[in-house]
C-alpha positions in Angstrom: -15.8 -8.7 -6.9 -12.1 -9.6 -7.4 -10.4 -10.0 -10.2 -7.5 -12.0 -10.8 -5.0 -10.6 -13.3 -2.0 -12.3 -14.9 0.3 -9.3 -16.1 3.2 -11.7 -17.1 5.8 -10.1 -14.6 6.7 -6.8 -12.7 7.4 -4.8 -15.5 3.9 -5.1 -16.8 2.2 -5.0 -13.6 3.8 -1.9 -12.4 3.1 -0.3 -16.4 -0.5 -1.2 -15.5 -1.3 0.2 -12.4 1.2 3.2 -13.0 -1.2 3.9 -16.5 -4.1 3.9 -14.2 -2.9 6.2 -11.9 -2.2 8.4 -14.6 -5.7 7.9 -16.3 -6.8 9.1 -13.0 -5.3 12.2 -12.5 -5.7 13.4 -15.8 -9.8 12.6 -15.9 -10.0 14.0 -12.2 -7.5 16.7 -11.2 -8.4 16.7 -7.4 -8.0 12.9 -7.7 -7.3 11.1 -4.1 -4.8 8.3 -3.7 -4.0 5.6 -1.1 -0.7 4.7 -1.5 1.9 1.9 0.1 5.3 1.4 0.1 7.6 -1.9 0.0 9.8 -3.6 -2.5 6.6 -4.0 -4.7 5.6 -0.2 -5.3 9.5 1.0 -6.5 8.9 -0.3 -10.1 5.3 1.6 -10.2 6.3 5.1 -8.8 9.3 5.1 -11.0 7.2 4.6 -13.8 4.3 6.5 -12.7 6.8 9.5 -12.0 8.1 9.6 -15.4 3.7 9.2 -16.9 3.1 12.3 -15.0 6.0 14.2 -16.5 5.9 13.4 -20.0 2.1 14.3 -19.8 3.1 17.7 -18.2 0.4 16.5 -15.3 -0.2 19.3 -13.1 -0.5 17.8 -9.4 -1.4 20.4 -7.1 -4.8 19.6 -6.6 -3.6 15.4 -6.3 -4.4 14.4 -2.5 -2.1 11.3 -1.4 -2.0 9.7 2.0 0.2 6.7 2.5 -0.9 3.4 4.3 1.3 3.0 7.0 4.8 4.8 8.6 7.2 3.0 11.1 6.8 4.6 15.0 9.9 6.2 16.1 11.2 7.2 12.7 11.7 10.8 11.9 10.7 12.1 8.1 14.6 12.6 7.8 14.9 8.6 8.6 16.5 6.7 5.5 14.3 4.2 6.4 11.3 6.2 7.0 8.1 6.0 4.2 8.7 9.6 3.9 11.8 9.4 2.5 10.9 6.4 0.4 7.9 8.5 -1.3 10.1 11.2 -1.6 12.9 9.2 -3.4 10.7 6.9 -5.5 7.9 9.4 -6.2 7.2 12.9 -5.1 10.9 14.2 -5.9 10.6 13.4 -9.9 7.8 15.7 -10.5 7.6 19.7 -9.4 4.1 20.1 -8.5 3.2 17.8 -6.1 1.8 20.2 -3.6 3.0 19.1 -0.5 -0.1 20.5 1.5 -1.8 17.7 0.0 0.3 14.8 0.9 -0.8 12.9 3.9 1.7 10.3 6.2 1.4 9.4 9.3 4.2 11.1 12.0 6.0 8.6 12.6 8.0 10.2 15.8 5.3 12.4 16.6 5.1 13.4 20.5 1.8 11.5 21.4 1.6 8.7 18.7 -2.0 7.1 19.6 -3.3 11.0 19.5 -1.3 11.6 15.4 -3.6 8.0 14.7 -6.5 9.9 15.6 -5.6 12.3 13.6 -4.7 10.7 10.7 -8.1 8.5 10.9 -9.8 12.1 10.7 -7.6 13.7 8.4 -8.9 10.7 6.2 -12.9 11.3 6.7 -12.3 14.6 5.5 -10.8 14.2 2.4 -13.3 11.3 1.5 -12.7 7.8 0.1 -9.4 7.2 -2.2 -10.4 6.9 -5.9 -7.3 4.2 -6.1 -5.9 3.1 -3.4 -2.7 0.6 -4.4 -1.9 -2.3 -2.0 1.1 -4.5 -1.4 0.2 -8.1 0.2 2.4 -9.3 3.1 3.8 -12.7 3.2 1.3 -13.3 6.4 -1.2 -11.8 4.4 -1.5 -8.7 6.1 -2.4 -5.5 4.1 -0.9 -2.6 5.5 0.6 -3.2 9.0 -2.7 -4.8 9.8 -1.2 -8.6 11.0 -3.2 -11.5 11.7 -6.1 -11.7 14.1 -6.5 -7.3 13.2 -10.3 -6.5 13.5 -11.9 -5.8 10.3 -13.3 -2.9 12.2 -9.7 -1.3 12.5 -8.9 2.6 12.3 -5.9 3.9 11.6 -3.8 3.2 15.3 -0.4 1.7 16.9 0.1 -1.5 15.8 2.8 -4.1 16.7 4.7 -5.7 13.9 4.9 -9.5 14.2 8.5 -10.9 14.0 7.4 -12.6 10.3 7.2 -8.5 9.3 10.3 -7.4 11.6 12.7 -10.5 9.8 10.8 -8.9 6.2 11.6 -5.4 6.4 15.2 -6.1 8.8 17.1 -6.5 4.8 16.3 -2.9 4.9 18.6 -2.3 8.1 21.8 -3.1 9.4 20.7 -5.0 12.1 17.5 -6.3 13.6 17.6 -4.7 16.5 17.2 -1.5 14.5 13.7 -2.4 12.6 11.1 -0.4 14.7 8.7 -2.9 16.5 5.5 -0.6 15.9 3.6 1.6 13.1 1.2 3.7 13.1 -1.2 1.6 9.8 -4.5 2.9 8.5 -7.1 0.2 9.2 -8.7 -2.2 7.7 -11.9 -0.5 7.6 -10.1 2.5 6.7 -8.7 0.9 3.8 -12.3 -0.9 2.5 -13.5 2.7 2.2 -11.7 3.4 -0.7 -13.7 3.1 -4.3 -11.4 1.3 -6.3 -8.5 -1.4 -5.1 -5.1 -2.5 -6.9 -3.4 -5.0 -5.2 0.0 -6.2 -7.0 2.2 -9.1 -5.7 5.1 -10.3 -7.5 7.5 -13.5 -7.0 7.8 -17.1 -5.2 7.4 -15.2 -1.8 4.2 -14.0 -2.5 2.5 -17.3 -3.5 1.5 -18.8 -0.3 -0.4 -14.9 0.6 -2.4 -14.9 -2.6 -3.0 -18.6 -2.5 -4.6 -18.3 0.9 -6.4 -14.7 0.1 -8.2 -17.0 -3.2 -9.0 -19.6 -2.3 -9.8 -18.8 1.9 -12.9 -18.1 3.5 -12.7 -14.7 4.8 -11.7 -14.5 8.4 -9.4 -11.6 10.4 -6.5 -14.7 10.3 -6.1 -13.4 6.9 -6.1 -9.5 7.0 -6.2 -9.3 3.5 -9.2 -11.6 3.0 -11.3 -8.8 3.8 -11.3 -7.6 -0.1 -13.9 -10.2 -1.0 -16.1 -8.0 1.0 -15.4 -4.9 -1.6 -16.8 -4.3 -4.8 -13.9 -3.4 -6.8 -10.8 -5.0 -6.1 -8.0 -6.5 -8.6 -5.3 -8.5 -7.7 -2.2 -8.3 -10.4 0.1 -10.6 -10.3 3.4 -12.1 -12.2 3.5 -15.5 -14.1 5.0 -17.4 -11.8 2.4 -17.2 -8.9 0.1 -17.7 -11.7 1.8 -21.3 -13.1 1.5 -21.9 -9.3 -2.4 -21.4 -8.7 -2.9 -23.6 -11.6 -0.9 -25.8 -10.6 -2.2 -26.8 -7.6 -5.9 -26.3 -8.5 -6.6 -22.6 -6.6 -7.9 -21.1 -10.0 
């Protein structure tokens, strides 16, 4: 089932999924979360970060693992999703136990062996009680692009150039956006119980116009959510005005 949410703009949306995380944690203190990265998720962690500190939340029995981390990057990499989580997220609150924080190595010696790894590393700490999605501009969900299986585990994947030109306003030049990632699947994503996915702004229209009202094939990665029984997509006013617009809702 998936539910379409207008939550008027970013400010909201990210108050709403950041309050859910929160409710969470505090109602199940070994709580697992699937988390993602991206302009989109800034405005929830800072939030979110902030929740969990005026409710004095004590984290250390939180497990996280993130979606996705660019190949070649060291942790220390600006650019890296380590150092986003840390900047937007697990540096704004003191007990985040870091034992229990899970993201792909990115520059890892043998990086098909660290996506085995990481696929097991998931099985073992069972399915996310939340897992949070951003929603690509190709649809893809993760780093899973276009034509990905819907059986997919977490692995190497090659970044189409739509994602390389996307994420190249993060770098100085395009030569320097890595060309690979090591992404969770899409299977490994379905196994999670509960699903947020937030997209805000004109660029995300043509995604979530496609994810509603298309049938459900791997052309559209993120078309696989019809499949799951819990899945809400939030998004802003303006991609709202547009689905009514043109007749999608």
């Amino acid at each position: 089932m998936m539910n379409v949410i207008n939550l008027k703009n970013r400010t909201i949306g990210s108050q709403y999924v950041a309050t859910e995380i929160l409710k969470q944690v505090i109602s199940k203190p070994n709580a697992v979360l699937g988390l993602a990265t991206g302009n989109t998720m800034i405005e929830v962690y800072k939030t979110l970060a902030a929740l969990l500190n005026v409710n004095q939340i004590d984290l250390s029995n939180v497990v996280t693992f993130n979606l996705d981390e660019y190949v070649g990057l060291s942790a220390e990499h600006n650019q890296s999703y380590h150092v986003y989580m840390n900047a937007h997220l697990f540096n704004h609150n003191q007990t985040w136990n870091n034992k229990n924080i899970y993201l792909p190595v990115g520059d890892a010696p043998n990086i098909e062996l660290e996506s085995e790894l990481y696929e097991q590393r998931l099985g073992e700490i069972g399915s996310a009680d939340i897992q949070i999605l951003g929603i690509g501009e190709n649809g893809h969900i993760g780093f899973n692009e276009p034509y990905s299986s819907f059986e997919s585990v977490t692995r190497v994947v090659d970044l189409t150039p739509s994602t390389i030109n996307a994420n190249s306003q993060h770098f100085e030049n395009i030569e320097d956006v890595p060309k690979q990632a090591i992404s969770m699947g899409l299977s490994s994503i379905m196994k999670a119980k509960r699903i947020i996915l937030l997209a805000f702004g004109k660029n995300k229209q043509q995604a979530i116009k496609a994810l509603l009202e298309g049938e459900v094939s791997e052309a559209l990665p993120a078309s696989i959510l019809h499949k799951h029984p819990n899945v809400e997509v939030i998004i802003d006013d303006e991609i709202f005005t547009s689905l009514i617009e043109d007749g999608t809702l």
